[in-house]
Each structure stands twice: as structure tokens, then as C-alpha cells.
Rosetta silent file (secondary structure, phi, psi, omega in degrees, C-alpha in Angstrom):
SEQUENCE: XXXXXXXXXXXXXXXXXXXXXXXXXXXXXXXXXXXXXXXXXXXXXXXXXXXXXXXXXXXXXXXXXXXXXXXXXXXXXXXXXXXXXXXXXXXXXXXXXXXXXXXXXXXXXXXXXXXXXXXXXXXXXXXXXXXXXXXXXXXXXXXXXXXXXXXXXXXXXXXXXXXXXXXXXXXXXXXXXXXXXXXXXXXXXXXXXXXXXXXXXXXXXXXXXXXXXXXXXXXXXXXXXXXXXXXXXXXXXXXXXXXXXXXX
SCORE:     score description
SCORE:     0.000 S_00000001
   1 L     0.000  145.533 -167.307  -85.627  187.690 -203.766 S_00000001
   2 L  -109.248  161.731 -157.053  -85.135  185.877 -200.410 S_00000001
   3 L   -38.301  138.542  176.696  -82.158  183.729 -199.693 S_00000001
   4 H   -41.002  -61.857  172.543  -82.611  180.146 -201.796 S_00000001
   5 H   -50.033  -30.076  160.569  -83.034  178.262 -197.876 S_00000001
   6 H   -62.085  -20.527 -173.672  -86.217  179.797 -197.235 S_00000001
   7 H   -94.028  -30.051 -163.907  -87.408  178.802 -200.179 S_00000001
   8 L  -128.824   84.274 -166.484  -86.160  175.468 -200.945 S_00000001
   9 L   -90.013  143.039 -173.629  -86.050  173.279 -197.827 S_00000001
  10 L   -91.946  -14.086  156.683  -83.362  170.553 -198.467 S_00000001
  11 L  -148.258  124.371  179.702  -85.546  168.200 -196.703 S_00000001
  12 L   -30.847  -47.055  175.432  -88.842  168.214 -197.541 S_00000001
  13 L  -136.509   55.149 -175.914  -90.041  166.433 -194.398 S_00000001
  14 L  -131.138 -174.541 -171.145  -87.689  167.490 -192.063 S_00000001
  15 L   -55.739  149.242  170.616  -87.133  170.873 -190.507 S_00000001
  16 L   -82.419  171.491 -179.147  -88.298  173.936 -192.491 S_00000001
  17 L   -49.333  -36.160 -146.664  -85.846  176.595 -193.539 S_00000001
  18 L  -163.656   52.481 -177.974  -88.070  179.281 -191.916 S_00000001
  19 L   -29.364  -65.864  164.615  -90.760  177.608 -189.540 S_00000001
  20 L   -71.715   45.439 -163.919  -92.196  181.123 -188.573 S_00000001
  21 H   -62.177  -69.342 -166.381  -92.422  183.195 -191.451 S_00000001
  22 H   -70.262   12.596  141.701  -95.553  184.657 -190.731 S_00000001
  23 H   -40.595  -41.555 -145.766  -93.941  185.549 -187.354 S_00000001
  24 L   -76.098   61.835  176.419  -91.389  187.500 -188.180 S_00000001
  25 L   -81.254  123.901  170.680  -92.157  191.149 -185.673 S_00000001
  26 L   -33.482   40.274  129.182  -89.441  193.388 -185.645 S_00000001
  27 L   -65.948  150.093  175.450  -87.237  192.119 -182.589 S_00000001
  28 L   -46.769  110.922  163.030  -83.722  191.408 -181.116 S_00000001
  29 L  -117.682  161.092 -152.314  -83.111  188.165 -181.918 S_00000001
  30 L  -111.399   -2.620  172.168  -80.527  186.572 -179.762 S_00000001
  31 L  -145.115  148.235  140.543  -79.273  183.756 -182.450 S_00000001
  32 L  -124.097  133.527 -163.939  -78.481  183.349 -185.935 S_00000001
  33 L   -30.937  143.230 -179.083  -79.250  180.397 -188.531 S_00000001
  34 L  -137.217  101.745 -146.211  -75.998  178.674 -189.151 S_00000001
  35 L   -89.665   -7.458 -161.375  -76.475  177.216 -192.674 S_00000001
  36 L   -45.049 -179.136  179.660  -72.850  174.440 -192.454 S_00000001
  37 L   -60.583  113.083  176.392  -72.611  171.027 -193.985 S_00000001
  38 L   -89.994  132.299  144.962  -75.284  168.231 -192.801 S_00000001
  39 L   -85.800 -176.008 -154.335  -73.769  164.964 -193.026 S_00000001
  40 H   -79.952  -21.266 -166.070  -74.885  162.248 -195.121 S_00000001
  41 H   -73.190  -64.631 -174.417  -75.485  160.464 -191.661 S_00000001
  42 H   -58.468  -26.288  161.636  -77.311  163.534 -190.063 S_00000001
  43 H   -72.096  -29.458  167.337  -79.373  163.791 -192.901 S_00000001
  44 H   -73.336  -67.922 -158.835  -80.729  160.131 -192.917 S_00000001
  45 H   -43.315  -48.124  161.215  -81.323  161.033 -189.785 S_00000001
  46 H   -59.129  -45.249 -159.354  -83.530  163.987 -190.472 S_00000001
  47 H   -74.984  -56.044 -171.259  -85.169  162.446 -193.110 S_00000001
  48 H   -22.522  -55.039  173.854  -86.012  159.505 -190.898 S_00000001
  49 H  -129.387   15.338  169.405  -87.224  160.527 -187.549 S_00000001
  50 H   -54.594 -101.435 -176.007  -88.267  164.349 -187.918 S_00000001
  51 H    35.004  -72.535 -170.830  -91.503  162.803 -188.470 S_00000001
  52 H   -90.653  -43.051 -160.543  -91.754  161.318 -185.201 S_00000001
  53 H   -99.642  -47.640 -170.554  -89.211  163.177 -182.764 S_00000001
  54 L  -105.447  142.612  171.762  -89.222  166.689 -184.558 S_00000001
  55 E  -144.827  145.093 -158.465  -91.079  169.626 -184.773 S_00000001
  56 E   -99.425  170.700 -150.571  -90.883  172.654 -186.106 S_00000001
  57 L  -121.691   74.856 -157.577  -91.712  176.209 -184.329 S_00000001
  58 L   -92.064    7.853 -155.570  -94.301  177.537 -186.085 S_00000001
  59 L    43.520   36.742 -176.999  -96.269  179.090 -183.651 S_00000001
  60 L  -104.492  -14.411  164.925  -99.948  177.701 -185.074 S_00000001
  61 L  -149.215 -175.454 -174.904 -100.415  175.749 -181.891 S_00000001
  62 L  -120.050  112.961 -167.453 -100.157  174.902 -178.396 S_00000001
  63 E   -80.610  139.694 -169.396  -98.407  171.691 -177.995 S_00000001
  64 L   -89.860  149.185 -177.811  -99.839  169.346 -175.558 S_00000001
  65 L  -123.197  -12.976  172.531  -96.571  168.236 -174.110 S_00000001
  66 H   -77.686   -9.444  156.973  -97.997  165.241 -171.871 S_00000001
  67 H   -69.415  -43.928 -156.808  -98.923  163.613 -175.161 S_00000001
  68 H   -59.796  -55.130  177.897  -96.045  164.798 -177.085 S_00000001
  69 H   -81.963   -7.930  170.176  -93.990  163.118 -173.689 S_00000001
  70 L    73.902   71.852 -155.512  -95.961  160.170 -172.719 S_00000001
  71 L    14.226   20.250  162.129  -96.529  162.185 -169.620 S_00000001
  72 L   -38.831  154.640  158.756  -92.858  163.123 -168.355 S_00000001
  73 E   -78.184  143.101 -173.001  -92.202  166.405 -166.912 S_00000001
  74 E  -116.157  121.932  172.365  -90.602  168.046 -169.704 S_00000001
  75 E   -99.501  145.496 -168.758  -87.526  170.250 -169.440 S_00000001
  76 E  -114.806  124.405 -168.006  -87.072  172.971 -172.358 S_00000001
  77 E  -119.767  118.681  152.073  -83.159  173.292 -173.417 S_00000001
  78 E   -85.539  110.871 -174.468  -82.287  176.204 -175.806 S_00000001
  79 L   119.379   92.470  176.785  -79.676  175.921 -177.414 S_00000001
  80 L  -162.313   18.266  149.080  -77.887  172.392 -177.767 S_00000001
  81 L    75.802 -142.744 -170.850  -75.358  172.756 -180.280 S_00000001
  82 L  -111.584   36.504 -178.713  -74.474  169.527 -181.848 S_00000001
  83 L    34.724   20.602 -176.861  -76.471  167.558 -178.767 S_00000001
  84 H   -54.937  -91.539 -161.116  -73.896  165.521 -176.995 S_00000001
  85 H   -30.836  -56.797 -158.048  -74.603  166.964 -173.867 S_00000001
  86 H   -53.729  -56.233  158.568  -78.078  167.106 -174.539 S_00000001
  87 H   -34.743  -43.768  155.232  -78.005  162.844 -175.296 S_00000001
  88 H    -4.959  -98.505 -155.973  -76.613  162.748 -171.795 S_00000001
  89 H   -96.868   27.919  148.543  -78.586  163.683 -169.978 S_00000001
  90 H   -98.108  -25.801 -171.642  -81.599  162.276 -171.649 S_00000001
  91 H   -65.614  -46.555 -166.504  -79.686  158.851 -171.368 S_00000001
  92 L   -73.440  -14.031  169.020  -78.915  159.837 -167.626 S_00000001
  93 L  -152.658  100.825  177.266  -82.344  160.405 -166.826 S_00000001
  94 L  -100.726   22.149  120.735  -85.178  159.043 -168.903 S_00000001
  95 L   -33.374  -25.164 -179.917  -87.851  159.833 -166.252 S_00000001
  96 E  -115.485  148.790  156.558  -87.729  163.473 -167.590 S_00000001
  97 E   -53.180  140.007  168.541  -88.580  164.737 -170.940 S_00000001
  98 E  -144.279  153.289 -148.026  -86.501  167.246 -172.789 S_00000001
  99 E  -135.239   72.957  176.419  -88.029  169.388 -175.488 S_00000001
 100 E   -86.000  108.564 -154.822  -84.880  170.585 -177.146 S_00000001
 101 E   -94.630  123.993  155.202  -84.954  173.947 -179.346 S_00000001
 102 E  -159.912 -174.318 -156.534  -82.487  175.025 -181.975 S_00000001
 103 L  -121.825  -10.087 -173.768  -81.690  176.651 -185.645 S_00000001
 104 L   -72.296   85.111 -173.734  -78.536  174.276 -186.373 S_00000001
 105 L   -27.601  -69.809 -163.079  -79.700  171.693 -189.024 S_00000001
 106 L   -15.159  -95.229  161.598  -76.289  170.030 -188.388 S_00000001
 107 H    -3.291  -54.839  168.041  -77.085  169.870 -184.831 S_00000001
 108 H   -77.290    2.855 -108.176  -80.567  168.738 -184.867 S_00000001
 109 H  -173.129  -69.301  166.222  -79.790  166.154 -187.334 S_00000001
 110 H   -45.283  -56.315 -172.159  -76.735  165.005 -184.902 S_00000001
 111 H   -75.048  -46.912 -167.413  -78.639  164.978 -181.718 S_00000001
 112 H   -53.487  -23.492 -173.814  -81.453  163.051 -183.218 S_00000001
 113 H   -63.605  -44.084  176.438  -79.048  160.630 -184.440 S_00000001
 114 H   -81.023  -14.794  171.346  -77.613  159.957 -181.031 S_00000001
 115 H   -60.304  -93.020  169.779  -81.415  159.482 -179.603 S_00000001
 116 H    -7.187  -47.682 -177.570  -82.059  156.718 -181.942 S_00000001
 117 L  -107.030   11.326  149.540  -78.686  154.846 -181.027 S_00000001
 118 L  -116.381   22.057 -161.398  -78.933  154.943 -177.507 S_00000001
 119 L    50.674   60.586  164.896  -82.953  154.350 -177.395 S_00000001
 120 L  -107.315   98.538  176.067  -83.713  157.829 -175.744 S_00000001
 121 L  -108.823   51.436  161.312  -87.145  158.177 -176.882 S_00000001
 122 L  -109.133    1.582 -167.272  -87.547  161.179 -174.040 S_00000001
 123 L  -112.478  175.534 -167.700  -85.952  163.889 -176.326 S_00000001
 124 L  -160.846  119.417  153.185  -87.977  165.975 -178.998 S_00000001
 125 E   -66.692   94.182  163.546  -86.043  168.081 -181.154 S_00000001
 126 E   -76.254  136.632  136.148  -87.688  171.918 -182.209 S_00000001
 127 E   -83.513  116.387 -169.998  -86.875  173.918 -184.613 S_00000001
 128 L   137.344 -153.422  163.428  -86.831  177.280 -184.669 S_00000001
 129 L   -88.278  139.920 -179.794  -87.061  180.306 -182.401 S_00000001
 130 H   -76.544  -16.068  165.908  -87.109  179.601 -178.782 S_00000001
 131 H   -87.454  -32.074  158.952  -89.049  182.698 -178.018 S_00000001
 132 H   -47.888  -68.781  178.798  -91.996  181.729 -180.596 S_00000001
 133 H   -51.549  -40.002  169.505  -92.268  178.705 -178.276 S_00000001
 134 H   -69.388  -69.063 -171.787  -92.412  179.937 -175.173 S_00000001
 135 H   -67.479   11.704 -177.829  -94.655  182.616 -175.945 S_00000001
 136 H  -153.807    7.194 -165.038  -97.092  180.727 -178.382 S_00000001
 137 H  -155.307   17.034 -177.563  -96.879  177.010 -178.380 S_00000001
 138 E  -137.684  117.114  178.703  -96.213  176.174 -174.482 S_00000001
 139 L   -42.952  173.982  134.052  -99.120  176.269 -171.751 S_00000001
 140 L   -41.806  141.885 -163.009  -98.839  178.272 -168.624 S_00000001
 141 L    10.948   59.196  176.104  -96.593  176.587 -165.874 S_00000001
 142 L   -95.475  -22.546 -157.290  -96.060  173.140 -168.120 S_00000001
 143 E   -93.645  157.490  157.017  -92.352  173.127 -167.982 S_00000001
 144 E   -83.429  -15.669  176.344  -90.193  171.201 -165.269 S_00000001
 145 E   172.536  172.958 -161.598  -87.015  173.565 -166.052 S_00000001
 146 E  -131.231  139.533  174.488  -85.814  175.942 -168.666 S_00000001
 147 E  -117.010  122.432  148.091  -81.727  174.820 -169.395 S_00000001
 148 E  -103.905   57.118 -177.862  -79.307  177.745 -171.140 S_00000001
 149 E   -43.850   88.057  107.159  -75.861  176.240 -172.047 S_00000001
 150 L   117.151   54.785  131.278  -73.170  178.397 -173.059 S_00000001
 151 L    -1.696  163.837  179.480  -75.852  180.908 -174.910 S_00000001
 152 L   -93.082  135.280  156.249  -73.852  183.131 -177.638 S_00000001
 153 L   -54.486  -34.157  162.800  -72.164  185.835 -175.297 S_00000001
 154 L    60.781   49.936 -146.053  -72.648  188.409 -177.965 S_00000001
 155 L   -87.575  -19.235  165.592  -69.402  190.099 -176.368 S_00000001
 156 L   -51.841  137.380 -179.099  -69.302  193.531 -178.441 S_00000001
 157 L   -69.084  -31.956  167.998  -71.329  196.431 -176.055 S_00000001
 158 L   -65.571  -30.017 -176.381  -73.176  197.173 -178.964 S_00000001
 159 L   -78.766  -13.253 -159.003  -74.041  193.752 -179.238 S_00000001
 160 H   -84.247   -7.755  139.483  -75.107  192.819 -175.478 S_00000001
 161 H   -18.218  -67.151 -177.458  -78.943  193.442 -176.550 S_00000001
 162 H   -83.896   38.161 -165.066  -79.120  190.485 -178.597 S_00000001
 163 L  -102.737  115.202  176.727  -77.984  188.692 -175.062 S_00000001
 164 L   -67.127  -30.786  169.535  -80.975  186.101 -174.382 S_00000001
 165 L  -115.081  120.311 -169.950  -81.114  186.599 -170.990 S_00000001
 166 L  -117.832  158.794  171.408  -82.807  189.770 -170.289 S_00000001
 167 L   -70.327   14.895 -162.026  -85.762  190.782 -168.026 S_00000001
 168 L  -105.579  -45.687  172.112  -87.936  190.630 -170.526 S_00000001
 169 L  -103.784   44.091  161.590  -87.526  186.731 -171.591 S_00000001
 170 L  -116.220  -27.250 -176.009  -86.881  185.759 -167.851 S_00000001
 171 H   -90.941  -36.848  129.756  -90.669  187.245 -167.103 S_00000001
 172 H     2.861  -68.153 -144.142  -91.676  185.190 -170.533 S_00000001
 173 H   -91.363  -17.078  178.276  -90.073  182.277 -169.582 S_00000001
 174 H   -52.662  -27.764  169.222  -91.379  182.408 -165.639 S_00000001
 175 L   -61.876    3.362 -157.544  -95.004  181.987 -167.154 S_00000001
 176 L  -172.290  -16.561  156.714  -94.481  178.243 -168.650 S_00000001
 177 E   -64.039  152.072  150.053  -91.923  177.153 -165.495 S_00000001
 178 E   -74.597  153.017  179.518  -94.325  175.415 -162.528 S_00000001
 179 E   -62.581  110.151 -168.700  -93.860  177.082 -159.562 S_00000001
 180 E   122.257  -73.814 -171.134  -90.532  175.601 -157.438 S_00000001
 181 E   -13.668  149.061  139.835  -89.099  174.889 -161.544 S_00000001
 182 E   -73.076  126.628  144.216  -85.549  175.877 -162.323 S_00000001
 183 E   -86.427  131.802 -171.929  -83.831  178.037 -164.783 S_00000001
 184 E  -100.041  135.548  163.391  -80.487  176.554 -165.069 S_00000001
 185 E  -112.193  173.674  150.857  -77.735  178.797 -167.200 S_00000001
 186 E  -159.235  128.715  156.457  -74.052  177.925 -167.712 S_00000001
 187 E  -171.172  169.480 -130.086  -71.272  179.922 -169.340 S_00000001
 188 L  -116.885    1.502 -168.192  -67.886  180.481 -170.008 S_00000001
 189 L  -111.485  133.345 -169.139  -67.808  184.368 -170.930 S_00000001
 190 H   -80.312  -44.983 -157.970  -67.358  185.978 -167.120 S_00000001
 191 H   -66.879  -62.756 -153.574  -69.170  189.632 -168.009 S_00000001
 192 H   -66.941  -18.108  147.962  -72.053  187.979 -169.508 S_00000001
 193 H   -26.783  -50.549 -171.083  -71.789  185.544 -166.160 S_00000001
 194 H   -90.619  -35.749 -177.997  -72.357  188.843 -163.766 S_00000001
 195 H   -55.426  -60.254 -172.455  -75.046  190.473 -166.132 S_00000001
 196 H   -50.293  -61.130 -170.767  -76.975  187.159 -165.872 S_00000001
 197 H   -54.080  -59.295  170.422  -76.393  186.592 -161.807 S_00000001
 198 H   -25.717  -56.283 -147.806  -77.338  190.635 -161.896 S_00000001
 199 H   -89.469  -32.655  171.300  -80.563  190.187 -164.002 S_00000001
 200 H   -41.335  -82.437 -149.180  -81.647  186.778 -161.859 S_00000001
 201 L   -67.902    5.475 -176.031  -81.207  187.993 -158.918 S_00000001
 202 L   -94.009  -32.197 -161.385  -83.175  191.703 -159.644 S_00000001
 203 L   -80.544  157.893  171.632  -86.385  189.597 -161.132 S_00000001
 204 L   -47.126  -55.107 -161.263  -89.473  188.744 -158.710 S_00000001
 205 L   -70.712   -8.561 -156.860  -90.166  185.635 -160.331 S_00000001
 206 E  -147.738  131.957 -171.802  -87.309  184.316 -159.611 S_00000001
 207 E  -125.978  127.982 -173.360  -84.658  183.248 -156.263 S_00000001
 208 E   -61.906  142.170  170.384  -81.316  182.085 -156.266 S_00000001
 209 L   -85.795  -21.870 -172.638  -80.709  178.005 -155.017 S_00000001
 210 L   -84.392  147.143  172.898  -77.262  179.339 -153.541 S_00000001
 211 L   -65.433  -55.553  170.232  -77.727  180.725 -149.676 S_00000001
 212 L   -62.540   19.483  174.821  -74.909  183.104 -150.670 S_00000001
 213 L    64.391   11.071 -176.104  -76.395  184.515 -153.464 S_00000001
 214 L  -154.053 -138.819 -158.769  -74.112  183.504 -156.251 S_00000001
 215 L   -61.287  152.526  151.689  -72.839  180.893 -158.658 S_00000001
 216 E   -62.219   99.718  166.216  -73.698  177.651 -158.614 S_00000001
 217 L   -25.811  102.192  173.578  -71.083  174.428 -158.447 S_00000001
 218 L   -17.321  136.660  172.541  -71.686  172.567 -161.616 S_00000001
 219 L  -101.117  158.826 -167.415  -74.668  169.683 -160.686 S_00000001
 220 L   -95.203   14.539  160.232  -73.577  166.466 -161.932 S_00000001
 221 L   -90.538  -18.898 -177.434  -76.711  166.235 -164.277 S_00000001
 222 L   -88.391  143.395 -168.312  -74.818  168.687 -166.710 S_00000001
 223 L   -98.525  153.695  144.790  -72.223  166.947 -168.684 S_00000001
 224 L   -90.994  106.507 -177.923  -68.912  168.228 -169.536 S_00000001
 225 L   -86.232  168.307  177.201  -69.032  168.791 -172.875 S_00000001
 226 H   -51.831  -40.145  151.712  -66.291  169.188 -175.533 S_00000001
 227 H   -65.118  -45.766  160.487  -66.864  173.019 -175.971 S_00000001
 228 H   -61.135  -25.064 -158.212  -66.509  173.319 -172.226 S_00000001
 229 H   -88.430  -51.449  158.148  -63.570  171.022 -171.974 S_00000001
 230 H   -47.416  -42.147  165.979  -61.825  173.910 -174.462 S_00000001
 231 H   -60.016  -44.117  168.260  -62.296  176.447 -172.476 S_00000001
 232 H   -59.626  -61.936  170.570  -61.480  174.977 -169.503 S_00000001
 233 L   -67.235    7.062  173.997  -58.430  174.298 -171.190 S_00000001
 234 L  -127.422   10.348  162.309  -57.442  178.214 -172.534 S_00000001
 235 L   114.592  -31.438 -156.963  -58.154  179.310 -168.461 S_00000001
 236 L   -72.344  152.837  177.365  -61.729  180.046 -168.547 S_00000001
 237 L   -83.998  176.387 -165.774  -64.051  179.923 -166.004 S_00000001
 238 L  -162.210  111.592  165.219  -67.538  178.329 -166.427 S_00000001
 239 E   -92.392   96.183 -156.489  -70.163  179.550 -164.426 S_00000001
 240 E   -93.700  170.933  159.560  -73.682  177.907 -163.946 S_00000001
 241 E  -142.613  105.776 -165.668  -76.848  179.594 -162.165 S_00000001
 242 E  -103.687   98.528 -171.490  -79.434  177.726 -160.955 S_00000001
 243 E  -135.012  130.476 -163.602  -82.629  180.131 -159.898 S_00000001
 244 E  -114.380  139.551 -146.485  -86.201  178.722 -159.030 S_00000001
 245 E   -93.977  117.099 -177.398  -89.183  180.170 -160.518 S_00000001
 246 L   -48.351  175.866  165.894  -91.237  181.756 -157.057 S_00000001
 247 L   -73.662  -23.860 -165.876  -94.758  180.515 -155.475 S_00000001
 248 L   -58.930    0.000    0.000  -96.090  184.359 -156.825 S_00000001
């Protein structure tokens, strides 16, 4: 019998449990569903403005995103946690769109919550897998940038597989950047830092913004978030990469 949350969505018209069921092909996935406590706040929140702001990733269409965005250029951020950052920098720039994908009720629940109370009607929460989207529910070259914040490191060698950025979703996601677009990365685990700068700099599709070939200075559009600000504070380093998607 499969787990009660696939079955039972705790809100009806909010995200589902298990957008892509009829999806599901035998692949590496690079996250897993994190089932913790929605608050009662984060939950109004769902029920309230999924509706309008959320959608889930079901792969049954191809989302027009100049409707969806009231024509912005729309940047697609995997990954966003409990969506502080993410609230930012839609506050910090409402000229762009952000199409923001993740599996964290909490999170998604959280972020929407902070849209609503600062008026950012540029952000769009997804649910679901971030690979479903790209490959089934996003034109060719529609995005303005691809963002990957502090990705799970996955730090066991057996484990570096389920590592999202691979050559395989870097040629994936170069189809849906415009040509010139960024993929932005940042993270705090150093190994998976050199695999990534490694894997960048080996694809076609893709060219480093540094002249020297290598990390990027934080840009002052990314916030420093509270999960960085911990790290930063046990020694670690935090490493972004910023590599634009070629004219080929």
C-alpha cells in the first residue's frame, strides 16, 4: 500500500503529495520529499494562494510563462528551502520573474507567505521535480537564468550520482536557457564545488563569466541567507559559479 501522503493530500487545493505519478521512470533523483510540520500560518497560506501563485509539476503541459509572468523574463530557482532568500531577491528586483521549484511543503507554504506580505507578485511557487519541468513543461530557450543554491552535496562517494549537477542535466537545462542566460550555482561543500567548476567548464553549452576560469565572488543579487551565515560561521567556504549558456 503506498505511503498515506500520496494518497491523502492534506490540502486538497494546494500542492499534491505526488504531482507526477504517472512520471515516475526509473532515475537518480537528486532530492528527497521532506514530509516536517507545516505551520498553521504556512498552511493558510497554501490553502489561500496555491490557487493563484502555485503550481504543481505534473508534466501534462507546457506552461506559457509570459502569461503565467505578465511578461517578465523568468528565472527558474531549484531548490529554495524555506524561501527567504528567494523573497529577496524577488523584492530586490521585481522586473524579473522567478519560477521557484521545490518538494518542501513547509517551504513552499513559507515562501508564499512572504510573497503576499511584501507584495511580490513576480514569484510562482512549483511543486515537484525540477527535472519534470525542465524537460516537459518549459519551452526551448524561455528561461532568463537557471539559480542552484546550496543543492544537497550528497557527500558519501556512493552517493555523488544523485549530485544534480551532472552533464546530463546541464545539456537539459542549456535547452530552456536563451542564449547569453546564466546558470548560477552556490555552495558550501568544497569537493562538490570542484566537481561542479570541473563539469561547467568540460560542457559546450556552456563558458565561464570569470576570465580566470574559476569561482565567482558572490554578486550582490544573492542574499546571505541564514544557512549560509552557519557555515560561514563553522569555517566553510561558499563558492558560487556563474557560467553563460553559449550562442551554439
Amino acid at each position: 500500500m503506498p505511503p498515506k501522503w500520496r494518497t491523502e493530500p492534506r490540502f486538497p487545493d494546494g500542492p499534491s503529495p505526488d504531482p507526477a505519478g504517472s512520471h515516475h521512470e526509473r532515475r537518480i533523483r537528486s532530492f528527497q520529499p521532506r514530509r516536517s510540520r507545516v505551520t498553521t500560518g504556512q498552511g493558510e497560506a497554501l490553502k489561500r494562494l496555491w490557487g493563484t501563485w502555485g503550481l504543481d509539476i505534473d508534466g501534462h503541459r507546457v506552461l506559457d510563462l509570459e502569461e503565467l509572468f505578465d511578461g517578465l523574463p523568468v528565472v527558474l530557482e531549484i531548490g529554495f528551502g524555506m524561501g527567504e532568500a528567494t523573497a529577496q531577491m524577488a523584492a530586490d528586483d521585481p522586473g524579473t520573474g522567478i519560477l521557484a521549484a521545490d518538494v518542501h511543503t513547509p517551504g513552499q507554504g513559507n515562501l508564499l507567505a512572504l510573497a503576499e506580505r511584501g507584495g511580490m507578485t513576480n514569484v510562482r511557487v512549483a511543486n515537484g521535480d525540477a527535472i519534470i519541468l525542465l524537460r516537459e513543461m518549459l519551452p526551448p530557450d524561455s528561461l532568463a537564468g537557471i539559480r542552484v543554491y546550496f543543492p544537497d552535496p550528497w557527500p558519501k562517494a556512493r552517493h555523488h550520482k544523485r549530485r544534480l549537477i551532472q552533464p546530463d542535466f546541464l545539456t537539459l537545462a542549456a535547452t530552456r536557457l536563451a542564449p547569453g542566460a546564466v546558470l548560477h550555482c552556490a555552495t558550501d561543500w568544497e569537493p562538490y564545488a570542484e566537481q561542479m567548476l570541473e563539469v561547467l567548464t568540460a560542457h559546450q553549452d556552456f563558458e565561464n563569466t570569470q576570465p580566470d576560469g574559476g569561482f565567482s565572488p558572490r554578486p550582490a543579487f544573492r542574499p546571505l541567507t541564514r544557512f549560509e551565515g552557519q557555515g560561514l560561521d563553522k569555517g566553510h567556504l561558499v563558492h558560487d559559479l556563474l557560467f553563460r549558456r553559449t550562442e551554439n
